[in-house]
N, C-alpha and C positions, 0 to 999 in steps of 0.2 A: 504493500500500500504506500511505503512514502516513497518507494523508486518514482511508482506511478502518479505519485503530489508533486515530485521534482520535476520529471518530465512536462505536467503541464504549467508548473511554474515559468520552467522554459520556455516554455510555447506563448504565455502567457506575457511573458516581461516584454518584450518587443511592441506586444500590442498595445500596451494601455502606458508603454515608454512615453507619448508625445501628451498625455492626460496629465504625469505627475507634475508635482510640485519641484520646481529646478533646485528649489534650496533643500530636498531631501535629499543625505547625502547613503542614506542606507542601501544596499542591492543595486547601485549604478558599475558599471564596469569602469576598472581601473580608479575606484574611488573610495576611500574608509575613514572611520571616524579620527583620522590624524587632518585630513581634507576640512574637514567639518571643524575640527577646533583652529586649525589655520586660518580658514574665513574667517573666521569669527575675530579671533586677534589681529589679523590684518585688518578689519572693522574698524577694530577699538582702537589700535594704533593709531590710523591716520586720520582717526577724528580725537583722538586725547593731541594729537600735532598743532592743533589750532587751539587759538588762546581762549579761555571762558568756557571748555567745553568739559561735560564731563559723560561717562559710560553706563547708563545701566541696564545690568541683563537681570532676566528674569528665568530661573530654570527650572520649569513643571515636571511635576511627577503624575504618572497617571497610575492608578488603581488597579490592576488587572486590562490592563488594555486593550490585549489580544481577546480576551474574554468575551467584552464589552461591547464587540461592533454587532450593530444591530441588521439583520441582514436583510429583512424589508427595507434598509434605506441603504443598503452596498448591491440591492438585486438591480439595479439601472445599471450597474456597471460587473458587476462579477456576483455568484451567491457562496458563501464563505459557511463553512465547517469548524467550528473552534476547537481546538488543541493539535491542530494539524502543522506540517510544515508550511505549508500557504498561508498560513494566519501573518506571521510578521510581513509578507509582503502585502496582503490585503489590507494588512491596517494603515500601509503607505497610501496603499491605492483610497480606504478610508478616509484617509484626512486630506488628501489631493485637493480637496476643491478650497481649503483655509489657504491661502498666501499673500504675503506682503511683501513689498520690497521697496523703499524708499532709498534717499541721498543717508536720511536721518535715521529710517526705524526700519527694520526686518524680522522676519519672523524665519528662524531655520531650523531641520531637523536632522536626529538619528534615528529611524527607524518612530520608538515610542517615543523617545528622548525628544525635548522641545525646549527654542530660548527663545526670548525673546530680548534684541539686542537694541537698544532707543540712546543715540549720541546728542547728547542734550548741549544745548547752547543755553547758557547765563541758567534762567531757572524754567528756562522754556519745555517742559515735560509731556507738554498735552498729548502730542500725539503718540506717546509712550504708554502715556496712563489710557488711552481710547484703545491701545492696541491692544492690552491685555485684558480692559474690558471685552469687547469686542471677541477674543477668543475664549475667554472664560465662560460668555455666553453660547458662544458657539458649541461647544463643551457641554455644557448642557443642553442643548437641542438635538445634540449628535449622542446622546446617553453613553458620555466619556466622562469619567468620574475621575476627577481631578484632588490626589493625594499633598491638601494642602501642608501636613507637618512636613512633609519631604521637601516641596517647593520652596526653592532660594532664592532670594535678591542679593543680587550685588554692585554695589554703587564703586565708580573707580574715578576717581578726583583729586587732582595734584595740585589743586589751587589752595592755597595759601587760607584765606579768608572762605572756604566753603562752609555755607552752608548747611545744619543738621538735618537729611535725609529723615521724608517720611514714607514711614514702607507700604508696599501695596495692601490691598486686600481681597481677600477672596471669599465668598459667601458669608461677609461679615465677621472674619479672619484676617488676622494679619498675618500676615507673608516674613517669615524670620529673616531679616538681613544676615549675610555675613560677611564680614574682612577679608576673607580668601581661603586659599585651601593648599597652604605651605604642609601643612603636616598629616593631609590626609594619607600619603603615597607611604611617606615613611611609617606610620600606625600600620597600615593596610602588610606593610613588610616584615614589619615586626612580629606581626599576629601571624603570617605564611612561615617564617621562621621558627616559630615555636612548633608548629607542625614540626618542619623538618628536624630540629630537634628530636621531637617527639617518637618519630619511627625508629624501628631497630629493625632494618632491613640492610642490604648492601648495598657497597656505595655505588654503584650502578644503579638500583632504584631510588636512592635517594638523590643521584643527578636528577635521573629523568623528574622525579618529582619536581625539583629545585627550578628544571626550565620550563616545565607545564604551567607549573601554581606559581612559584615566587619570580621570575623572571618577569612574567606574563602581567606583576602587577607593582613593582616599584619600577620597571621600565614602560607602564603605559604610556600611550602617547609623549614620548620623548622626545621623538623630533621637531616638537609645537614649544617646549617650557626647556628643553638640557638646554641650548644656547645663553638663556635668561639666567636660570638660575641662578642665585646666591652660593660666595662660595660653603658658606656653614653648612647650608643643606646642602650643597654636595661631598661635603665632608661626611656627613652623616650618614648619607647614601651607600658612599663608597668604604664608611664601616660595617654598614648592615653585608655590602658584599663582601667583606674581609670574613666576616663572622659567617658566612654560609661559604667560603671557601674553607674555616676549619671543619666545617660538619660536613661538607661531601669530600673534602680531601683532596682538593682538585682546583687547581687557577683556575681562575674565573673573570670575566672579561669588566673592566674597569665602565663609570658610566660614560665617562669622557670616551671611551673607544665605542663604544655604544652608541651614544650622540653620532656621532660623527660619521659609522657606519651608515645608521638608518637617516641622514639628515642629507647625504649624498645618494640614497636607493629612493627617499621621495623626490629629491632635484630629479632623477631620472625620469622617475613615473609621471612626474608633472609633464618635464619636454617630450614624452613619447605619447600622451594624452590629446587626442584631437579636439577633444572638447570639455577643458576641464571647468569647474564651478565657477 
């Protein structure tokens, strides 16, 4: 049965290719979530570049997502089986008809994953604050159920004299700000590392583990933030890899070498891409 999901997923992407939303960057050839966080900081960049301006994104969480599409309102365009492998691409195809795209405010996706990115000039917010009305509403007409404790704002502002940031809200919720996400990567490593600790297997299984689970997750999307980073957190980094070099026994590849590898295999991907985002 999923050979046979895959095959017409195949069959299927081509056709409803020229319907999606251009800023989903899920299930496009030659394109992944390093793509998607690139836009988005190349956004933020060249408008934090101009004076008075500041960034704010908004990052939803949805509830069961895949779960949630309603299929009387996906049967105009495909009819949808939940817990299948068609479900993640159907729910692109689900949200296809929501898009925005301004000088100033965009609306982009991963798949379930959504932001919403509004480059504010002095305290000029409006059309920031209409957009995520605007889709929050949409959200409920479309019986997507939007997980507001998960949902973050983040306000990004180099000005001197700014302004105290009032946070969204959502069905009468407020939307928790936060500061950034310096020490999510390195928690998330730490916690993978106790695992590996944890087994008493050999150290062949415990490579393989090291580059499935812990590799997979203090190196995500690294080719978007290694260049940026501070050196303290990469001091950190590159202890947490010291310390899984004593547990599997084995050299293990620096983040600097890491950056550097994958930061010249996306330059590639970009120049061989006919039509990138």
């Amino acid at each position: 049965m999923k050979v046979m999901e895959r095959l017409v997923l195949a069959h299927l992407r081509p056709l409803v290719c020229p319907s999606q939303d251009p800023l989903q960057f899920a299930y496009q050839p030659h394109v992944g979530v390093d793509d998607a966080i690139i836009y988005l900081l190349q956004k933020a960049y060249s408008s934090l570049d101009r004076p008075n301006t500041s960034v704010w994104i908004m990052f939803f969480d949805f509830s069961s997502a895949f779960n949630t599409i309603q299929p009387r309102l996906l049967r105009a365009k495909l009819e949808n089986t939940r817990g299948t492998v068609l479900s993640p691409f159907l729910f692109t195809t689900y949200t296809a008809d929501f898009k925005y795209c301004t000088e100033s405010c965009h609306l982009q996706k991963f798949s379930d994953d959504t932001a919403i990115v509004g480059c504010v000039e002095g305290e000029r917010e409006a059309e920031y604050r209409d957009l995520v009305d605007r889709f929050v509403k949409w959200c409920g007409e479309n019986h997507l159920q939007l997980n507001v404790a998960k949902t973050k704002e983040m306000v990004v502002d180099f000005r001197r004299n700014k302004p105290l940031p009032s946070p969204g809200c959502i069905g009468g919720t407020d939307v928790e700000m936060v500061p950034g996400c310096h020490n999510a990567i390195y928690k998330k490593g730490l916690s993978r590392l106790y695992f590996l600790r944890s087994f008493n297997v050999c150290n062949k299984m415990l490579q393989m583990f090291h580059q499935s689970v812990v590799v997979s997750t203090i190196f995500f999307a690294a080719v978007s933030w290694g260049a940026g980073i501070k050196a303290k957190d990469a001091n950190r980094l590159n202890k947490l890899i010291r310390k899984a070099e004593y547990v599997v026994s084995s050299k293990l590849v620096t983040l600097e070498e890491v950056v550097e590898d994958r930061m010249l295999a996306k330059l590639l991907a970009i120049m061989d891409n006919p039509s990138p985002p």
